[in-house]
C-alpha positions in Angstrom: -6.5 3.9 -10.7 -8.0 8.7 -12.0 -7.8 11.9 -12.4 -8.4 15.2 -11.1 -6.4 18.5 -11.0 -6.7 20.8 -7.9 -6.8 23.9 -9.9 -9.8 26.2 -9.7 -11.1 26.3 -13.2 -10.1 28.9 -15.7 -12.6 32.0 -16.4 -11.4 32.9 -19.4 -13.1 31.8 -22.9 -13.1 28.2 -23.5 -11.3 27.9 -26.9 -12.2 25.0 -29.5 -9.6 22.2 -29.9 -7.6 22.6 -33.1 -5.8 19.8 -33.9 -3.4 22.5 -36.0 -3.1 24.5 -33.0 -1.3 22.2 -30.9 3.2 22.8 -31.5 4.9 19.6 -30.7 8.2 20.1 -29.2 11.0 18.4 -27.6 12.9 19.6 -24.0 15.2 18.7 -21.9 14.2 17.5 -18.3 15.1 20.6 -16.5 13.6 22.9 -19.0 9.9 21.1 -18.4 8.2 23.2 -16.2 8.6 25.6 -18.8 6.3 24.0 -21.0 2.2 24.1 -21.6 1.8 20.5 -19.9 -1.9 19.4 -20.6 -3.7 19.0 -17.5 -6.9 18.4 -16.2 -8.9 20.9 -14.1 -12.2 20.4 -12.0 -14.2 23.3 -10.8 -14.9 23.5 -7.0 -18.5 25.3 -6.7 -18.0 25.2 -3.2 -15.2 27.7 -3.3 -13.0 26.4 0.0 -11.1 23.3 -1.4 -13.4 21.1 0.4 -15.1 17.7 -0.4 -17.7 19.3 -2.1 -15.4 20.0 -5.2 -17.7 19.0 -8.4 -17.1 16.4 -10.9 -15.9 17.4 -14.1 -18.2 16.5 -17.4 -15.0 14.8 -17.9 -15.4 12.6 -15.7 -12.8 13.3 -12.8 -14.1 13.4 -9.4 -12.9 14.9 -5.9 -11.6 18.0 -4.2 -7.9 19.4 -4.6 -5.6 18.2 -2.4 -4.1 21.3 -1.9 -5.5 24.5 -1.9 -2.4 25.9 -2.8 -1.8 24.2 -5.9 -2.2 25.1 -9.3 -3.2 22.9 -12.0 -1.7 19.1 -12.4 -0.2 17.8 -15.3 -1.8 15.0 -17.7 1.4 14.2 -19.8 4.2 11.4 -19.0 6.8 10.9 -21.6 8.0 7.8 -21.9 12.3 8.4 -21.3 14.5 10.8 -20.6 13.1 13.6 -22.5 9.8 15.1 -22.7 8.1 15.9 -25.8 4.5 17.8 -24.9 2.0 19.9 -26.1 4.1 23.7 -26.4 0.5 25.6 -26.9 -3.4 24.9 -27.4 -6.0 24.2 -25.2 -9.2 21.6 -25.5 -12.2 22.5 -23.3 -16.0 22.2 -23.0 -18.3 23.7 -20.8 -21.6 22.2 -20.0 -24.2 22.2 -17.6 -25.8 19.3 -15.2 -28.8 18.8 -14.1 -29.1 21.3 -11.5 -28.3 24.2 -14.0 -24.8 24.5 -12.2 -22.0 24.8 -15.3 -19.0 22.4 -15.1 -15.9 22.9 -17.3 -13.3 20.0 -17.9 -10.1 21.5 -19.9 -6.8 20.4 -21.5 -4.7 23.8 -20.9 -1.1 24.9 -19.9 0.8 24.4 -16.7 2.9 27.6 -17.0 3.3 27.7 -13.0 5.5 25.1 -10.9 3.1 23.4 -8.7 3.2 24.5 -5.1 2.4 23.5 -1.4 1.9 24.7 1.4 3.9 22.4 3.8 7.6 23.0 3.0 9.2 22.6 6.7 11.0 25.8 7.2 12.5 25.0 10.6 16.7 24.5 11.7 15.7 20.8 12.7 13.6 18.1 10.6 11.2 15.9 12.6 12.5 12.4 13.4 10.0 10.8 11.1 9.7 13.5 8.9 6.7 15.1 10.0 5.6 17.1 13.1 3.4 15.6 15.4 2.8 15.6 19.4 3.0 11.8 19.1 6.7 11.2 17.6 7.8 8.7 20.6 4.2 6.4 19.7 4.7 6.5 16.2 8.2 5.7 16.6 7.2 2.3 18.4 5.2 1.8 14.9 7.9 2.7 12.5 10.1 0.5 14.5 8.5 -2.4 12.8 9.0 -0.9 8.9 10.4 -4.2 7.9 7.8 -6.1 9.5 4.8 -7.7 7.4 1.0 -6.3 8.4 1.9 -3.7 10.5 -1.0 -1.3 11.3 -1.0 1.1 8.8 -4.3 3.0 9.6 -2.4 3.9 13.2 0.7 5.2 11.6 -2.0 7.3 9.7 -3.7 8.8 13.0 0.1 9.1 14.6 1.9 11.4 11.6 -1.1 13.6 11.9 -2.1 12.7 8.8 1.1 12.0 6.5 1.3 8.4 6.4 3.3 8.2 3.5 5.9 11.1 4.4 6.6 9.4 7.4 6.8 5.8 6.2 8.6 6.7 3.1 10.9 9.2 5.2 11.8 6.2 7.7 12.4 3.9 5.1 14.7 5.7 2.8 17.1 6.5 6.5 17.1 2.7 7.5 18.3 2.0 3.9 20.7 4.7 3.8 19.1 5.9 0.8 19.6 9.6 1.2 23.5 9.1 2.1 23.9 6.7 -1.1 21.9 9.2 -3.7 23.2 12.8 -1.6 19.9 13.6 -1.4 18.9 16.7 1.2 17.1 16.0 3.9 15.0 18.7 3.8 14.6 18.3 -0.4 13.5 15.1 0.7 10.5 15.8 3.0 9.3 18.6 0.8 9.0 16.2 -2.0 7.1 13.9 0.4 4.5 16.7 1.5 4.1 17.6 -2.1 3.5 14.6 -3.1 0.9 13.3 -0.3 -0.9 16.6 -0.8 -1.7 15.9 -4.3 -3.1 12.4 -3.1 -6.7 13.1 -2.6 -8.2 13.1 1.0 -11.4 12.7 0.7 -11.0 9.3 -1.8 -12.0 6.3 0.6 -9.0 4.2 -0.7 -6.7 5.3 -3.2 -5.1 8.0 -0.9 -2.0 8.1 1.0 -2.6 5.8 3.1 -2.8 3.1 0.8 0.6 4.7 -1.3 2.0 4.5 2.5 1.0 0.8 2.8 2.2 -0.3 -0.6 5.6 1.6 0.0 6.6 -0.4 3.1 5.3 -3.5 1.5 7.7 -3.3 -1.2 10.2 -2.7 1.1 9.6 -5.5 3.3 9.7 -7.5 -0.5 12.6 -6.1 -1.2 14.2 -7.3 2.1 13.5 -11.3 1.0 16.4 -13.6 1.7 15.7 -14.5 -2.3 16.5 -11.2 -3.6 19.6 -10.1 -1.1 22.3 -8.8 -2.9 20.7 -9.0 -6.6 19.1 -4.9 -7.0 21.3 -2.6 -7.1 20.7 0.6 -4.9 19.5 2.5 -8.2 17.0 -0.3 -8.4 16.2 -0.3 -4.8 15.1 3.6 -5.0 13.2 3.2 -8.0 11.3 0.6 -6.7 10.1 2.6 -3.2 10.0 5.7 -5.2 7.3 4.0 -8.0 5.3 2.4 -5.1 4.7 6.1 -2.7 3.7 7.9 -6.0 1.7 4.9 -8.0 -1.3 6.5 -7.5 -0.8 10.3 -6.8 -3.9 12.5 -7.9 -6.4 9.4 -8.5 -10.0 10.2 -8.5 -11.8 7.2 -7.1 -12.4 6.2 -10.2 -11.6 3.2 -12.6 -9.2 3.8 -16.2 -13.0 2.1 -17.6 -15.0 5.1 -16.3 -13.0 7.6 -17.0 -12.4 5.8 -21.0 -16.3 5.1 -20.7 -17.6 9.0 -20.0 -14.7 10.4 -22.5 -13.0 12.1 -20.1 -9.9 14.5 -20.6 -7.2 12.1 -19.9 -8.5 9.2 -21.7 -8.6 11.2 -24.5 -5.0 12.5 -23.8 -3.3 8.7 -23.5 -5.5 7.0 -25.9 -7.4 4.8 -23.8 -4.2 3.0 -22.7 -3.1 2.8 -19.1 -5.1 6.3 -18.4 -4.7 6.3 -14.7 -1.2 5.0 -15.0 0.4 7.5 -17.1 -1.0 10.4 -15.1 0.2 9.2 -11.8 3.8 9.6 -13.8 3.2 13.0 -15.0 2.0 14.3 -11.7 5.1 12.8 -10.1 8.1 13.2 -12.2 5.9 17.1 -12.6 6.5 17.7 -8.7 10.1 16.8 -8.6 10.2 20.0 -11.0 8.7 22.0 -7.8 11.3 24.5 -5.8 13.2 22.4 -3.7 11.6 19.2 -4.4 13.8 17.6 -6.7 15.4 14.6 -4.7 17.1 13.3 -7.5 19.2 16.6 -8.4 22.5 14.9 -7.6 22.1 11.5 -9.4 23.8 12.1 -13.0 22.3 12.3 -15.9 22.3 8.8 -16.9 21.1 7.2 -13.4 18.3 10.1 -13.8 17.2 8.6 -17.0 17.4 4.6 -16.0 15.6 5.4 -12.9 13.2 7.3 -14.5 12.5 4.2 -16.9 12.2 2.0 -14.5 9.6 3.9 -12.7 7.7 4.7 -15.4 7.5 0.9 -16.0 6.6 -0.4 -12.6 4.1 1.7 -12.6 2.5 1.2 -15.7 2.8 -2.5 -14.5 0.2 -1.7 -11.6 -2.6 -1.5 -14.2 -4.9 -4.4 -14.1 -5.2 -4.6 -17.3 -1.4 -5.9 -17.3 -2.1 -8.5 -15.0 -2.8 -12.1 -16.6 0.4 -10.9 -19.1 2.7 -10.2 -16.2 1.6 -13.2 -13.9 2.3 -15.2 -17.3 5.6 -13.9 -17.4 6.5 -14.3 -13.9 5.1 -18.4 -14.1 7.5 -18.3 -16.8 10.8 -17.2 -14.6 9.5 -19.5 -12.0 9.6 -22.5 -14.1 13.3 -21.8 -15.8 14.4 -21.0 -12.3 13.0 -24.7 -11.2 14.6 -26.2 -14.4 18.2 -24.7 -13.7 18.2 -26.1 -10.2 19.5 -23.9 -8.3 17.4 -21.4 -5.6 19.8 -18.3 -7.1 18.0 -15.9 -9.1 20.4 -15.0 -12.4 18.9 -12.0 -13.6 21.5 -10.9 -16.1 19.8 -8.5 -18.4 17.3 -5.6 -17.7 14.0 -7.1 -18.7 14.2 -10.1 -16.5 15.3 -7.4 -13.6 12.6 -5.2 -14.3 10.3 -7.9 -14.6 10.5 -8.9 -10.9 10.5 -5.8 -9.9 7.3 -4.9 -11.3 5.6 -8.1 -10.1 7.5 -7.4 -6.8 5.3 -3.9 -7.0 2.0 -5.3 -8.1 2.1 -7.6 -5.5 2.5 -4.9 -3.1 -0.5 -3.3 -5.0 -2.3 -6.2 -4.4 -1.5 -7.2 -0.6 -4.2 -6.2 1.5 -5.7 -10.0 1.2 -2.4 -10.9 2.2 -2.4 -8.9 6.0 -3.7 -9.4 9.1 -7.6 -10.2 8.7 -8.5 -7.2 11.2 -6.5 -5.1 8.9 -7.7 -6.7 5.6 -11.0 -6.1 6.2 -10.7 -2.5 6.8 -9.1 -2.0 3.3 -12.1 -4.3 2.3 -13.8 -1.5 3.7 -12.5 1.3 1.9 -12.5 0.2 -1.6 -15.8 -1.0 -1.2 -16.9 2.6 -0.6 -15.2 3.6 -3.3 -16.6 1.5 -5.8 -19.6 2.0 -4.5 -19.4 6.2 -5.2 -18.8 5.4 -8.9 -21.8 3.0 -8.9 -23.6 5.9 -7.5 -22.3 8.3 -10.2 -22.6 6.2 -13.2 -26.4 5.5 -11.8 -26.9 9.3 -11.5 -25.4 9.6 -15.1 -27.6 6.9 -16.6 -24.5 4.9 -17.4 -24.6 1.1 -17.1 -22.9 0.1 -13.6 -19.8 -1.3 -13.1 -19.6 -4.8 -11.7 -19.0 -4.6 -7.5 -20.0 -1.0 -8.3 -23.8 -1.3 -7.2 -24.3 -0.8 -3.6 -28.0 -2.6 -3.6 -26.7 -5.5 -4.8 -23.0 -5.7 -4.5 -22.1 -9.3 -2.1 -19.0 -8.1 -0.6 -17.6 -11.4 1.3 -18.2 -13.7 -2.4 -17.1 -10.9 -4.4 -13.7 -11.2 -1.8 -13.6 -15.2 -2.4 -13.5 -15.0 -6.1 -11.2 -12.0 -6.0 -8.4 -14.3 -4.0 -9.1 -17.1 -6.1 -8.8 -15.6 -9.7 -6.4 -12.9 -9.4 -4.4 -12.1 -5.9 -3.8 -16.1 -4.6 -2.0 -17.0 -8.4 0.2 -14.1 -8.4 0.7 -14.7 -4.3 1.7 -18.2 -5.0 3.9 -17.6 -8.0 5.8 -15.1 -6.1 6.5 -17.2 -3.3 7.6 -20.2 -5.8 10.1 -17.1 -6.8 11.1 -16.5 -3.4 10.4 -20.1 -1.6 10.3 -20.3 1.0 10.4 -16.5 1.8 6.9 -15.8 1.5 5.3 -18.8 2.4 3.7 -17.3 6.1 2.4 -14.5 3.9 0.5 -16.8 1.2 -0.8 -18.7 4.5 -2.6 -15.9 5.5 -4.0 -14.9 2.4 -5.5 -18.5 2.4 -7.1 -18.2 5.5 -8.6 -14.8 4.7 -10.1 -16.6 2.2 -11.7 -19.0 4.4 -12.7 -16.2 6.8 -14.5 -14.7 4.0 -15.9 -17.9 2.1 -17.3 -18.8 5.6 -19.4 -15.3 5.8 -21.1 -15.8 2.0 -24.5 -15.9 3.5 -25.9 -19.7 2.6 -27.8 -19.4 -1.1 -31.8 -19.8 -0.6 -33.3 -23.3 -1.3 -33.3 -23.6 -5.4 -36.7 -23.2 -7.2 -38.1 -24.9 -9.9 -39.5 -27.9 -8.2 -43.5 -28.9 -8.7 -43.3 -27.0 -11.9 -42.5 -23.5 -10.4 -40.3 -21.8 -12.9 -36.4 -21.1 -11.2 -36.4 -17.6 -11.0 -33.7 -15.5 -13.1 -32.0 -13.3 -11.1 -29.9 -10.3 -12.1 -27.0 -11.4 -14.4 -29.3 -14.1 -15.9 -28.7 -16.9 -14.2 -31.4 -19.1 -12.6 -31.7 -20.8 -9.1 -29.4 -17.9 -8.1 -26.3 -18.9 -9.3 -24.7 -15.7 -10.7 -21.0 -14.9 -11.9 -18.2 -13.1 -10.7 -16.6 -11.7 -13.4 -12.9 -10.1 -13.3 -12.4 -8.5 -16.5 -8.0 -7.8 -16.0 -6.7 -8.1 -20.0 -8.4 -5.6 -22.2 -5.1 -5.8 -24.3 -5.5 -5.7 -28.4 -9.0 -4.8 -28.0 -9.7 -7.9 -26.6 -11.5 -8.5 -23.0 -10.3 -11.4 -21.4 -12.5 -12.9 -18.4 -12.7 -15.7 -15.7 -16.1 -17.0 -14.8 -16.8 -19.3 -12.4 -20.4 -20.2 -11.0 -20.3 -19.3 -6.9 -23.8 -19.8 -6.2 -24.9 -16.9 -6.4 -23.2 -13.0 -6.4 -22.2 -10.3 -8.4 -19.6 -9.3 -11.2 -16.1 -7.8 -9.9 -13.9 -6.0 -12.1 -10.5 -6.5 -11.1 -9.3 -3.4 -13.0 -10.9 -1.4 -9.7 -8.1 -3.0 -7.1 
């Protein structure tokens, strides 16, 4: 869930915001990349687009994803049309503690973005993308509708473009590019675009994790439950919102990025931060030279797919979760009182509604997959939070729960993760879908024992003969902490489960 652009920064004059400066204006869709789309920029002092890109004051984080690209846009609008910022700009410079000056900026995207990948060649790749093991990655792709498939060797295989080749693969077994006329070639330029502006050198959210939660939705999709109920509009909107859910994120959570002021928080108002710029960058792409894969649906499929994009993945922010898991317990239990195993989803908010959960599950599967596999995502996000624990220490900011790598207890952290937040959504789906999903919720459960069974045993309590328990960090004594998942900051109100595990540290579940 972040934001970075891969755009050098700008060298001209930093102008002051002016409020008065800034000309609202309304366009239509293919007059967008006309417009002075706000964007965020970050300033690579190495000067070779490597990982050594600096963090903005703004508090964006990583290197650009393409060399070749310009800046990336900040602004989603919420239908059909886009109204955005026609002129003004918003920028500070500063300087960190090793005298080096960092700029953050709100400025124009006057350029299309670009990349540097667009396959020029008489004949595509089978899978989309070139590489000297096509027949081996074929054996892989062969299981696309298969649960837990190895995603980290379909990374090493496509040289790199996981979620090209998955998304490519998937789209030709469900006909998708016959049914929507889109090109081929369109197609895979999208794709390349699109995985280039996923950052590399993030530990989780790249594209190998938008690879994995695209062919996890379409195995979802492919549930005995839901045959015959989406339409193929819905079908496309649904892999399309899972490959770019999490284009351009920073390795950083929507609470950083809100809690250091940065550019984009400031730009959506605190609300869905991350979210809403995943959008811009996306539907901002399809604008690209030959990139737009939707250019023969007509106008009104453009604009209902574009809706329902925007809100599955709006859906994937955490702080959505305990209202959407409420929701979905509620279509469970009218489905139970009807009696009868057929979904009827008649009107477009109960539709959209499983879809989104049907996404956020896929968001939220790597407890769910083969243990081997799980604990390599496990891994990976780890990692993650543990750069922004590093960041916010360097920065004097208080650090965010899981986020401390001195004290972070990864396997209880894990345990109270899969009991507060994935197993209830996990188990509601599969009510939804019983008895579809029931071999993947057995699994998940016996990750959680795998994990529950590698908390290291808690020390022998204090406090006996008059010694005085000792109060560990987080203020409990006999060193029984809390896990914390903080997942409904909705109304300015935080809503959190606690639960005493003997010991352990506070996870946000925003960071998943």
């Amino acid at each position: 869930m972040a934001a970075g652009s891969v755009g050098r920064s700008s060298e001209r004059p930093c102008p002051s915001i002016s409020i008065d400066s800034l000309r609202w204006a309304t366009a239509m869709p293919h007059k967008q990349q006309e417009l002075d789309l706000p964007s965020l920029r970050i300033e690579d002092t190495t000067g070779d687009g490597s990982a050594g890109a600096r963090v903005t004051a703004a508090g964006a984080s990583a290197s650009p994803a393409s060399s070749s690209s310009s800046s990336v846009p900040a602004a989603a609008a919420a239908d059909g049309d886009a109204s955005t910022a026609q002129e003004g700009a918003a920028s500070a410079e500063r300087t960190d503690g090793s005298g080096a000056r960092t700029m953050s900026q709100i400025s124009g995207v006057k350029r299309p973005l670009q990349h540097t990948n667009s396959y020029s060649g008489e004949r595509l790749p089978k899978y989309g993308v070139e590489t000297e093991d096509e027949e081996e990655l074929g054996k892989y792709l062969a299981d696309i509708d298969r649960w837990g498939i190895d995603m980290f060797k379909i990374g090493e295989l496509s040289n790199h473009r996981p979620l090209t080749a998955v998304t490519y693969t998937v789209f030709q077994e469900r006909d998708l590019l016959q049914t929507f006329m889109i090109p081929a070639k369109t197609f895979v330029n999208f794709m390349m675009t699109l995985e280039d502006h996923y950052l590399k050198d993030i530990p989780y959210h790249n594209s190998l994790h938008a690879a994995d939660v695209t062919q996890s939705t379409n195995v979802l999709l492919n549930s005995p439950a839901l045959e015959s109920v989406f339409t193929p509009l819905e079908i496309i909107a649904a892999i399309f919102a899972a490959s770019i859910h999490d284009v351009d994120h920073p390795g950083l959570t929507n609470q950083f990025l809100i809690n250091s002021s940065s550019e984009l928080a400031l730009m959506y108002n605190d609300e869905s931060v991350l979210e809403n710029h995943h959008l811009a960058v996306a539907f901002k792409l399809l604008q690209n030279e030959d990139c737009d894969i939707f250019v023969n649906l007509h106008k009104k499929q453009r604009q209902t797919l574009r809706k329902m994009v925007i809100d599955m993945v709006l859906a994937t922010d955490m702080s959505k979760h305990m209202s959407l898991l409420a929701d979905l317990k509620t279509m469970v239990e009218t489905k139970k009182v009807a009696g009868s195993g057929v979904l009827l989803l008649d009107n477009y908010t109960d539709r959209i509604q499983v879809l989104q959960n049907l996404v956020h599950c896929a968001d939220l599967s790597n407890p769910t997959k083969p243990l081997e596999l799980y604990r390599q995502w496990v891994s990976l996000i780890m990692e993650e939070f543990f750069l922004q624990g590093d960041r916010e220490r360097e920065e004097s900011m208080d650090i965010s729960p899981m986020c401390d790598r001195h004290s972070a207890t990864i396997e209880k952290s894990q345990v109270g993760f899969i009991d507060y937040i994935v197993h209830p959504l996990w188990e509601t789906w599969a009510d939804l879908v019983h008895p579809d999903a029931q071999d993947i919720l057995d699994t998940l459960e016996e990750n959680r024992d795998w994990y529950q069974s590698m908390i290291p045993p808690s020390p022998p309590p204090t406090g006996q003969d008059g010694v005085t328990p000792v109060e560990e960090e987080g203020g409990e004594e006999g060193g029984v902490e809390r896990i914390r998942f903080q997942v409904t900051p909705e109304e300015g109100e935080i809503g959190s489960v606690e639960e005493d595990l003997g010991g352990g540290d506070e996870l946000e579940g925003g960071g998943i």
